[in-house]
C-alpha positions, -999 to +999 in steps of 0.1 A: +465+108-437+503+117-441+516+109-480+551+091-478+580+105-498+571+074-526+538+087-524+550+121-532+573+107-560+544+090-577+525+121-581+555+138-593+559+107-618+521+116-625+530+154-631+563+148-653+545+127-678+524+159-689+551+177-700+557+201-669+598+203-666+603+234-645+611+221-609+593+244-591+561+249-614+562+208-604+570+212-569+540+235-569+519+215-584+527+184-561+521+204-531+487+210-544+480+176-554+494+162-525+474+182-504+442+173-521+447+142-524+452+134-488+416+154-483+402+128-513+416+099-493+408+106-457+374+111-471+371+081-487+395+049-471+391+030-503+399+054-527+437+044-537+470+071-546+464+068-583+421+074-584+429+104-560+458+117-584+431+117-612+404+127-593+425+158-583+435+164-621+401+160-630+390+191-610+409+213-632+384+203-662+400+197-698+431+215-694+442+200-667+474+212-645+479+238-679+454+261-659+478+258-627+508+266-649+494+302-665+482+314-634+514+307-622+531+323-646+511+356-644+518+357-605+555+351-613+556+378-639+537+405-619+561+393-592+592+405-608+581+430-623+570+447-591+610+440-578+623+455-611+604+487-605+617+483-572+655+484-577+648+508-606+633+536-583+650+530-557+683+538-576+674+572-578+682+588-545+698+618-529+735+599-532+735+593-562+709+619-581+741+649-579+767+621-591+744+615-621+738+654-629+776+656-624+777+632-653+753+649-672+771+681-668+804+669-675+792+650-703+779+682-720+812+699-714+831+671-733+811+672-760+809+705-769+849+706-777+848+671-794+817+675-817+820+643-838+818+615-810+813+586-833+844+565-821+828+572-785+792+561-795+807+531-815+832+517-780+802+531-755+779+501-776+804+479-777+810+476-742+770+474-734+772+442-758+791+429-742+779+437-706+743+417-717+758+391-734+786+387-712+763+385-678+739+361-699+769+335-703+782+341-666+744+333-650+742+303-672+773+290-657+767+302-624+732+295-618+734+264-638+710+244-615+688+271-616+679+277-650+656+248-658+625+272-629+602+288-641+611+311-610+645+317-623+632+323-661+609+350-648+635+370-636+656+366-658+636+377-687+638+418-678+674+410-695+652+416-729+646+450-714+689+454-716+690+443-751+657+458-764+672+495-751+704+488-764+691+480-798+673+517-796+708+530-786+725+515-814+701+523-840+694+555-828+734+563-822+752+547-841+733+534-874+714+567-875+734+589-864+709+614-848+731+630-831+741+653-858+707+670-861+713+681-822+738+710-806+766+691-791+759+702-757+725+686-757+739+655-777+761+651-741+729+655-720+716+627-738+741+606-742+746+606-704+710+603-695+713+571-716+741+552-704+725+563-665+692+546-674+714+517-691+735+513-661+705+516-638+684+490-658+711+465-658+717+469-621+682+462-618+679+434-639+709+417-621+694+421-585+657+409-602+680+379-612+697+376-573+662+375-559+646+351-588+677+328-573+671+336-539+633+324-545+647+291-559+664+284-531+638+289-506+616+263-529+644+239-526+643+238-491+604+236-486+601+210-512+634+187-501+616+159-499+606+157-537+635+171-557 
């Protein structure tokens, strides 16, 4: 038998009363309900809606749906992290590999005349703060109906990667000042491998994001009936 659309809104009635607000983690779990419990009830023509609904959440033993929700999240997490490493390797190519040794060179050069950078270190980590923080408050805005999925959370959390490597940069830079143990030439090697693998982290992150939303969308459509 075919479930009508109040069907299908009684088992998502069924699965928002157990705490489960992400769309998508619930559009997932109504598809598999729904599914099953159209098997349950073409089995058996007595068995109503509700006794299938329970029947179905039965099978999942004591934890119930909470079992559906981890495993989801593990897929969603090995997910993304397989299209951040993605991005992030596929950054490095034969364009842009000499425009980033160009960097590296040039970056050496400028700091072997100008010795004491620390108004350069202290404006470089401004400008990353704001770069995190900044794209944090424009995806909030802008993906405003998105950021209730668990689809869109997962991609969104590499962003800790941004902050976690700029909290190394700033401690490293800027509170210790670790650069003055280093010749200056080197000090402008590393400070422009840095901001590359900055740059080419947040790019990553950002595109993880893009597909995270992309992924919401094609949920939205397969799942129209029940959002």
């Amino acid at each position: 038998m075919t479930l009508s659309k109040s069907d299908l809104q009684q088992i998502k009635d069924f699965i928002s009363k157990r705490g489960f607000t992400e769309p998508d983690l619930q559009m997932e779990i109504i598809d598999h309900v729904a599914c099953r419990a159209e098997a349950l009830m073409s089995t058996d023509q007595n068995l109503s809606l509700q006794q299938a609904i329970k029947l179905t959440h039965a099978e999942f033993g004591v934890m119930g749906f909470s079992v559906f929700e981890d495993g989801m999240r593990s897929t969603l997490q090995k997910r993304y992290w397989r299209v951040f490493k993605s991005y992030f390797k596929s950054s490095f190519y034969w364009k842009t590999t000499p425009l980033m040794l160009a960097l590296i060179y040039l970056s050496s050069l400028i700091f072997t005349h100008f010795p004491e950078p620390d108004y350069l270190f202290g404006v470089t980590g401004g400008v990353l703060l704001l770069a995190i923080v900044g794209n944090a408050v424009f995806n909030v805005a802008r993906f405003k109906q998105y950021n209730k999925m668990l689809t869109f959370k997962m991609g969104n959390i590499y962003l800790v990667i941004c902050s976690t490597l700029f909290q190394a940069y700033n401690l490293l830079i800027i509170q210790l000042k670790l650069y003055q143990y280093i010749p200056p030439a080197l000090t402008g090697v590393l400070f422009a491998a840095l901001l590359i693998i900055l740059s080419v982290t947040f790019y990553s992150v950002t595109k993880t994001q893009l597909k995270a939303v992309a992924n919401c969308k094609e949920l939205e459509e397969k799942y129209a009936l029940v959002v």
